[in-house]
N, C-alpha and C positions, 0 to 999 in steps of 0.2 A: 177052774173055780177060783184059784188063788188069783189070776190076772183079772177075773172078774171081781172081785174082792177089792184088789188095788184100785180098778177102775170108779168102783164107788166110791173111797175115799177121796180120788181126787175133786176139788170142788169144778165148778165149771167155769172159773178162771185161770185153773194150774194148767200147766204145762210137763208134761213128760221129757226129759232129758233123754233127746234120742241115741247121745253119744253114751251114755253108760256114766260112768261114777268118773270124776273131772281128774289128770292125774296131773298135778304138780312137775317143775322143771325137776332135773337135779341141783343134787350141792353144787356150788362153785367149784371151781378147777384151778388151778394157776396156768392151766391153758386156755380155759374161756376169761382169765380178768386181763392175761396179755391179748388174747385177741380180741375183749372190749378196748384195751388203751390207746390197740394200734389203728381201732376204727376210729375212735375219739380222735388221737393224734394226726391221724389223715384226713379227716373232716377241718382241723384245723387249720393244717396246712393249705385245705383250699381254700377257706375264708381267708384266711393271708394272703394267699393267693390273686385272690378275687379283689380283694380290697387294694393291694398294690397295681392291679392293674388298672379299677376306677381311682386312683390317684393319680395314675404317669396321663389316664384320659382327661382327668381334671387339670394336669398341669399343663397337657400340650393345648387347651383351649385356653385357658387362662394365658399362656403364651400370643397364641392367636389372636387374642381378645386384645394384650396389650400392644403386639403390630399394628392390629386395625386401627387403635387408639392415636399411636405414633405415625400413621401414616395421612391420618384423618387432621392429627393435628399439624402437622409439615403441608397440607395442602389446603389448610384454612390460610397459614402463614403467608405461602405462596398467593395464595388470593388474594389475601389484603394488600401483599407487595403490591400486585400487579394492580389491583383498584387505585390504592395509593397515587401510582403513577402515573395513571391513565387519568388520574383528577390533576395530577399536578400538569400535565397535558393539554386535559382540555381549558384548566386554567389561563395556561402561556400560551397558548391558540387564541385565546377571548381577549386576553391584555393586547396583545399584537394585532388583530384583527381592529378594536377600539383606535386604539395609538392610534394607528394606521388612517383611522376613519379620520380622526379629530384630526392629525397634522396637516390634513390638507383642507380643512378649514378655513377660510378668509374673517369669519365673522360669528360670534358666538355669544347669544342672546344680547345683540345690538354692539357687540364689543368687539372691535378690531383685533383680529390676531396675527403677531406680527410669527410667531414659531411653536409648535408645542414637541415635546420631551416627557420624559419621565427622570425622577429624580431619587436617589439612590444615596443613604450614609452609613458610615459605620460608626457609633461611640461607642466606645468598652464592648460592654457583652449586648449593646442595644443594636439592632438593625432597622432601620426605619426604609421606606421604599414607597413613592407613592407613583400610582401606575401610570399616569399620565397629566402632566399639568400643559395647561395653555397661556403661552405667556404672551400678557398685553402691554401697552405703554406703563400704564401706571396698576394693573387689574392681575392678579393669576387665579386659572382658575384649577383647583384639585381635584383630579376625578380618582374614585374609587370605582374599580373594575371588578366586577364578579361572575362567574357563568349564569348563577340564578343569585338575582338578587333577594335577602331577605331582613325581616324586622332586627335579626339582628347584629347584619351587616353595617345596617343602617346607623345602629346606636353605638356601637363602635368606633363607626366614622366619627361620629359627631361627640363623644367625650373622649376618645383615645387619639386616633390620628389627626383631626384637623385639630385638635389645639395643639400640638406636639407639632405643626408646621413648623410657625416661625421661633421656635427656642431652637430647634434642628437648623435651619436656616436662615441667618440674624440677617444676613445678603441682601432678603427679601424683606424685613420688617417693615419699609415704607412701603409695601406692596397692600392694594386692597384686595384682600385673599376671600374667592368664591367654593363654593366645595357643589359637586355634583356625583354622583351615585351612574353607575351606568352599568348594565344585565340584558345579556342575551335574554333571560327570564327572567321575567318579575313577579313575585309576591304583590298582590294589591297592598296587602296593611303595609307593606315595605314602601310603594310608591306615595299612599297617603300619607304616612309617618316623615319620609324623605322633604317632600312639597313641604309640610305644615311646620320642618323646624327650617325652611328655607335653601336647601337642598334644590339644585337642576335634577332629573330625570332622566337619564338617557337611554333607549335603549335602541334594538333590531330589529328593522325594517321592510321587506323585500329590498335586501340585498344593501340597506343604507340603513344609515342611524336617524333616530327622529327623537324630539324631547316630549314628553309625556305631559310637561307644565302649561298650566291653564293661563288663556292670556289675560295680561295687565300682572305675573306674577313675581313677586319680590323678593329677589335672594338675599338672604341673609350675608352680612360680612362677619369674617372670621380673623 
């Protein structure tokens, strides 16, 4: 009767506490607060743990990272060395190949050539150098040699080195100085640009050189 009794009272959302009446831990101990410190204390030892070992992993990649770095960087260097070179190369292969063509020239846009050369100074800290000239009785003509010619090898030529001819070489100052442009490749605006400040054209041809200049056309004197 008394369990039926309770059972009324309960509403019909209670619950019955199947365990019985709830019993609390005991007091503390000085043996349970040393066996909480030593779990605490050993829990922290492995986060120290843990964390000095994702730091020796962070420093051996960050190592790694900075080899790669250093190795990447030594092999861009080497590259540029070896491009560098390979351009100074094909350079002096295009000067020589040129020279070559032109010295054996008898005749050059109606002008007798008695010898051609290239001409080479040194003043103070200046080095002037021009790749090939063609020298006539009373005419020289100055070529500037390039593997690809462009716009603005062209305007170089013609405010830098062809005036700086004859103060470089007073020798020549009765000389009526022609200037030509000559490229394995040529830039079009380079060959129009060339032509229109009075510039020859020269370039490579199955296996010869040929002038790119339209006929009746008039070189400027320098």
């Amino acid at each position: 009767m008394m369990e039926e009794k309770n059972n009324k009272k309960n509403g019909e959302n209670d619950v019955n506490d199947p365990a019985g009446v709830y019993q609390p831990q005991g007091p503390l101990t000085f043996e349970k607060v040393w066996q909480m410190f030593r779990e605490t204390d050993r829990k922290f030892q492995d986060t120290e743990r843990v964390m000095k070992e994702q730091s020796k992993e962070t420093d051996r990649k960050f190592r790694e990272t900075r080899d790669e770095i250093r190795e990447t960087t030594r092999s861009v260097k080497s590259l540029s060395k070896n491009i560098g070179g390979l351009n100074n190369s094909i350079g002096e292969v295009t000067e020589e190949y040129f020279l070559g063509a032109l010295k054996k020239m008898k005749e050059f846009a109606r002008i007798k050539i008695e010898f051609g050369g290239n001409l080479h100074k040194q003043l103070q800290n200046l080095e002037a150098e021009y790749d090939a000239v063609l020298f006539g009785k009373d005419t020289l003509i100055v070529v500037e040699v390039k593997h690809k010619l462009t716009r603005d090898d062209v305007l170089w030529f013609i405010n830098k080195s062809l005036p700086a001819f004859k103060p470089l070489f007073p020798i020549y100052s009765n000389f009526k100085v022609l200037g030509a442009m000559a490229g394995m490749t040529t830039q079009k605006t380079a060959v129009k640009l060339a032509i229109s400040e009075g510039l020859f054209v020269i370039t490579q041809s199955d296996q010869k050189i040929s002038v790119l200049n339209p006929d009746g056309f008039m070189p400027k004197e320098f």
